[in-house]
N, C-alpha and C positions, 0 to 999 in steps of 0.2 A: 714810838709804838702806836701802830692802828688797831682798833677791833673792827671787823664788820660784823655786826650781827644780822642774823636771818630771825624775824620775829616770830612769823609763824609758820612750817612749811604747808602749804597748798595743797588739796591734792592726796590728803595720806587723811589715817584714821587718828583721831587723837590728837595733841597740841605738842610738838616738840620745836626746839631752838637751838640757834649753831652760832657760836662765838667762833670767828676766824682772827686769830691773833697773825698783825705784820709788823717784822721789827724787820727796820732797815730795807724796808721793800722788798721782806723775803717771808712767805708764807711759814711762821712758826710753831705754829698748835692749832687744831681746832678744840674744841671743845662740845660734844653734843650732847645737848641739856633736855632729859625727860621733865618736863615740865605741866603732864597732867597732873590731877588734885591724885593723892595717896588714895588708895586701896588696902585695904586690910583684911581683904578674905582669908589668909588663913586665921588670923586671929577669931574671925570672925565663925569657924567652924569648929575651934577649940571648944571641948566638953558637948558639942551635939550630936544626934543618934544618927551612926551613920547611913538610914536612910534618907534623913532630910538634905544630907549635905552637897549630892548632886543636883540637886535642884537650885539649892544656893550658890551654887559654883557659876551654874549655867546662868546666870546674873553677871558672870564676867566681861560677858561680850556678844553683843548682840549679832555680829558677825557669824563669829565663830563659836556659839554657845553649843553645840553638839560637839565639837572637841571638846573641850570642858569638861562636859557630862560623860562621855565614855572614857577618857583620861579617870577622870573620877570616879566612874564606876569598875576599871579595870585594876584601878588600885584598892578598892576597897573587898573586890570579889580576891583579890591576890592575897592579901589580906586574912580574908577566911577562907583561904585555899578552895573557892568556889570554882567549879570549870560548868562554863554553861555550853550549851549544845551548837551545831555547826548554824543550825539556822538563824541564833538571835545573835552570833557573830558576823553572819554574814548582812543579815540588815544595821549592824551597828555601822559596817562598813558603806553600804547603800546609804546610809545618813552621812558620814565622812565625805563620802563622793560629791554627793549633794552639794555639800559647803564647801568642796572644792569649787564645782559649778559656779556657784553663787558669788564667792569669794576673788577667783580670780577672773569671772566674768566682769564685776564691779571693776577691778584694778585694769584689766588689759583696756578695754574695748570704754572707761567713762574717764579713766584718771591717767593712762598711760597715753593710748591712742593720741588724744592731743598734742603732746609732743614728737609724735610721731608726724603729721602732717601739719604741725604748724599752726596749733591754733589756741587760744587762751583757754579752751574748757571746751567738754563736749556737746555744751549745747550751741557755741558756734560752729564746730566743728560736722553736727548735725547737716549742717545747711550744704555742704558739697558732700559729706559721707553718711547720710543718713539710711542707708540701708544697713552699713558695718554698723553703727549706733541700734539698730533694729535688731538686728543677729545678736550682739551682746548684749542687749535685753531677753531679749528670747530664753538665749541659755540659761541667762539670771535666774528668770522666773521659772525652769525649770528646778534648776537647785535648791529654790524658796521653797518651791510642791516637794519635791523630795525630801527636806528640812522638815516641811508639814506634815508631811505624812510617819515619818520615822518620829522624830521629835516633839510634835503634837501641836504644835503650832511655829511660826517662820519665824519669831524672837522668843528667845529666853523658854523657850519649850522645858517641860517636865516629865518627859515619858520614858527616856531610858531609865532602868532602876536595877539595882545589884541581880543578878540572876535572871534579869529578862526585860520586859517593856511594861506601860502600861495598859499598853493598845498596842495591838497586831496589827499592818495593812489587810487590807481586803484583796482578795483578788483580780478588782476591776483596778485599783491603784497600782497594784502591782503590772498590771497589762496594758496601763498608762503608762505607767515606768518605761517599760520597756518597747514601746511603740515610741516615743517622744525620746528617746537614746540615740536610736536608730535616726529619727527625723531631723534630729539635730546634729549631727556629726558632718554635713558637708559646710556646716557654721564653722565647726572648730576648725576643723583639716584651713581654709582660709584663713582664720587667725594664725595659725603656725606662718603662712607666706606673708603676711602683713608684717608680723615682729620677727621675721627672719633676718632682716635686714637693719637691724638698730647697730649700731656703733658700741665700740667697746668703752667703757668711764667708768670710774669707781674701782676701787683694788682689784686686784687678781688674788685671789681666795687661794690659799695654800693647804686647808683645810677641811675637808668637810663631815660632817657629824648628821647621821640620819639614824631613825628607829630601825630594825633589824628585817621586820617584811614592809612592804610600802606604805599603807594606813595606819599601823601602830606597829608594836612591839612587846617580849619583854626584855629589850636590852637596848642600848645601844650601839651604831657600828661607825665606825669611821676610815676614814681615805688608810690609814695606815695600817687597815685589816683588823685594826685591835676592837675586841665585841667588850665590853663593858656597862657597867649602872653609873651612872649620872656622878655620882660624888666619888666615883674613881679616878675620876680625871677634870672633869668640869672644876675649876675655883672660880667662885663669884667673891666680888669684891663692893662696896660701899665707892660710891664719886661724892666730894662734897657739893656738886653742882648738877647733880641728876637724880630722881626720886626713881628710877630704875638701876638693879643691880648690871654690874656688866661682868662679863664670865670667860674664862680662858679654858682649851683643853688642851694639859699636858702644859701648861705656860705658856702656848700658842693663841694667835686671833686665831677664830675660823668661823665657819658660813653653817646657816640650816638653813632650808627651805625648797623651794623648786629643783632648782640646780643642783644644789647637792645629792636631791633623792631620784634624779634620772642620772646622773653618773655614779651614781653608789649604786643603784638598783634598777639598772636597766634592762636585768634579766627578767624583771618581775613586770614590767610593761605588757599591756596587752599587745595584741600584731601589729593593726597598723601604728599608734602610739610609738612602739619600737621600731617601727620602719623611720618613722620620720624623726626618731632618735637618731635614727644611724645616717640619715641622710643629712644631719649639722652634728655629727659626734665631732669633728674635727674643730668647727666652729664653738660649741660647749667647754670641748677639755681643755680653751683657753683660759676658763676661772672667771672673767673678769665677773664683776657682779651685775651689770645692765643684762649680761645672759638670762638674768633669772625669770627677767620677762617671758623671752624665747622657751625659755625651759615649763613655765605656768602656761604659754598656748600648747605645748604637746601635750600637758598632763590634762588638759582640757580635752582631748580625745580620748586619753587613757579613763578619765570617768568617765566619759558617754560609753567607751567603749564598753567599762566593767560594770556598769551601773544596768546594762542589757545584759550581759551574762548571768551578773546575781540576780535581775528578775526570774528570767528565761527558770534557771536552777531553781529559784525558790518553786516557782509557776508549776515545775515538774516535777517537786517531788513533795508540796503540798506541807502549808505549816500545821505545826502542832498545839501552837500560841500555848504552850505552858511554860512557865517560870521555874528556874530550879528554886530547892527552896535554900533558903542563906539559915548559915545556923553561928550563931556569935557566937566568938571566943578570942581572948587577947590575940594579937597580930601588927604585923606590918607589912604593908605592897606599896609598890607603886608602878600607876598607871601610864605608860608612854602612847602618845599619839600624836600622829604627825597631823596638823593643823595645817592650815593651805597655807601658814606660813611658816610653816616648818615643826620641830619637834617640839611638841609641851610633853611635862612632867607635872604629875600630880602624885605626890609622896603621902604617905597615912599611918599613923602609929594609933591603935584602936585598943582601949580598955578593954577587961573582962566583962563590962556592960554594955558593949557597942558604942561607946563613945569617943570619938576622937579626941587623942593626946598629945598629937604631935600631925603638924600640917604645914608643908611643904609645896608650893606653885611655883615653878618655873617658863616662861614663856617664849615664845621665837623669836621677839623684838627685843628679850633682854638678852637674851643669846647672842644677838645679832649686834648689840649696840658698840660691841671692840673695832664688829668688822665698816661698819658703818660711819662707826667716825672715822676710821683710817681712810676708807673712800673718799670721804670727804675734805681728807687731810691730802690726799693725792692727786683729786681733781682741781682743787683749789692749789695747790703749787702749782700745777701744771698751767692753770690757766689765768690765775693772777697778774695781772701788767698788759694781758693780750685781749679781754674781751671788757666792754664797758660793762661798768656795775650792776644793770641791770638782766643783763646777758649772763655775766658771771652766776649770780645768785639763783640764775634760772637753770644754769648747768647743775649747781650744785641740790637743788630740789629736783632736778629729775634723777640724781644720783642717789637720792632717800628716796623715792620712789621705786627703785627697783626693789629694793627692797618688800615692799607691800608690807611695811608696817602698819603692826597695831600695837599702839603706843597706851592705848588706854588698859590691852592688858598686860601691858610690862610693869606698870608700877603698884608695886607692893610692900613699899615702905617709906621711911619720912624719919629722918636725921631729928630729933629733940634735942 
């Protein structure tokens, strides 16, 4: 019996590792081992007043800390049966866009791209493609201002809050917004023809699970039409060798993320977004997971595209910047929202004093970690005896990389 292990994968957010067990010169188990340090943010929200707690949440990921916070504050307004007005929904959503932006701008165009032409990293890569390395900056910093402006600053912001914001954009931001949507969209539409062309690696997804309208929810839906909440079908389970839960629906692996949510919801695309849906549908409803790239450069139109709509709307019909007001009372919500990697859950059991009793975090890389090792249980058969070790372990890190893990927010717990 061989192990190869992969020490640390390259390239992704957070520290993860892959045991590839060979008995007999036959690829027989991987193993993928979450291996950041524990997190314990729910513990860590138990007995605090649920105003404080989205702020501490949004401490989860510097990334993605506006999923987070409207995950969290969707749960807590569900909660105290809160419904706030069209417009501070619709810039929660303008903030989600955002970290779409930001998010799979980082992953396509600094961490992916390289292996697309061939190159150890994007700052070599720079030297013959440094306009594409230009454009996915551009968009980046786009998403950052957007982040800023909604969220109150580009990490770990504090300005969403139960019933409304803390700060309103101004109207000049808002008419950046949507001036800089419009300027940037013949960036994306190129990304779509850049990652249209990657190969297929990594499992073919038989599954897929996404929130009910595109940016959040309150339910979830999946490939087999079935609309459900998280713990009706979702089982997470304990691995003795990974500080991340791993999670089945129905007893099945399956996928969230890009991919899943422009084939579950590709009605919901804006136009052109859904044109160039439609123009690789056939290439998509193959499953495999290296799609998911392909599938993060369209939705990189579909924000630019709605991120100029929800200005334009907001621009026209003028906000109100009032907050509703929250009025405590025992409860439970929970808040879904589709994060640029797929679906988080933030679940809330709240005392007669506003305090949390019961806290629940589910994330997309722990959702994802059944389908991820099986990828990498598939690639690595496949390509085991045929390509040298070095070659090999490079296949298999750009197959955790479709993915666009963030591994630093999947771990939330720790075996004693």
């Amino acid at each position: 019996m061989v192990t190869i292990t992969i020490g640390e994968f390259t390239r992704v957010e957070g520290n993860g590792e892959a045991d590839i067990i060979i008995e007999n010169g036959e690829v027989k188990e991987v193993k993928l081992k979450i291996v950041e340090g524990p997190r314990f943010f729910e513990l860590l929200t138990l007995g605090r007043y649920y105003y404080d707690v989205p702020d501490l949440e949004a401490r989860i990921c510097a990334i993605c800390y506006l999923s987070h916070s409207v995950a969290s504050v969707l749960g807590i307004e569900r909660a105290f049966n809160v419904e706030v007005p069209r417009e501070v929904m619709l810039l929660r959503e303008l903030g989600l866009l955002g970290e779409f932006l930001e998010s799979h701008a980082l992953h396509l165009y600094l961490l992916v791209a390289p292996d697309v032409f061939g190159y150890p990293d994007a700052i070599k890569m720079a030297s013959k493609h440094g306009e594409l390395v230009k454009e996915g900056l551009s968009i980046k910093a786009f998403g950052n201002y957007i982040r800023e402006v909604i969220g109150g600053r580009e990490i770990h912001g504090i300005n969403v809050k139960p019933g409304g914001f803390g700060r309103y954009p101004t109207i000049e931001e808002l008419e950046k917004i949507e001036q800089n949507s419009e300027a940037l969209l013949r960036f994306a539409k190129r990304a779509v023809n850049v990652f249209a062309d990657l190969k297929f690696y990594g499992a073919k997804a038989e599954h897929f699970v996404a929130t009910n309208s595109y940016l959040y929810g309150d339910k979830l839906i999946a490939c087999d039409e079935e609309v459900f909440d998280y713990y009706e079908h979702i089982e997470e389970k304990t691995l003795p060798y990974s500080f991340a839960k791993q999670s089945k629906y129905k007893g099945d692996i399956f996928m969230v993320g890009a991919l899943p949510r422009v084939m579950l919801k590709s009605e919901q695309l804006t136009p052109l977004a859904k044109k160039l849906f439609e123009d690789h549908r056939e290439k998509l409803s193959q499953g495999y997971v290296s799609l998911n790239n392909l599938a993060q450069a369209i939705e990189l139109v579909y924000a630019l595209e709605k991120a100029k709509e929800i200005a334009r709307e907001l621009l026209d019909k003028g906000l109100s910047c009032e907050n509703v007001p929250v009025e405590v009372q025992e409860g439970e919500g929970i808040g879904y929202v589709e994060a640029p990697r797929g679906v988080l859950i933030h679940h809330y059991k709240i005392d007669s004093k506003g305090n949390i009793s019961y806290s629940n975090i589910i994330t997309p890389t722990a959702l994802n970690h059944a389908i991820m090792e099986l990828s990498l249980y598939e690639e690595a058969k496949k390509n085991y005896g045929s390509l040298d070790e070095k070659t090999f372990v490079q296949r298999l890190e750009e197959t955790v990389r479709a993915f666009d893990p963030c591994i630093s927010c999947s771990v939330h717990l720790v075996k004693l």
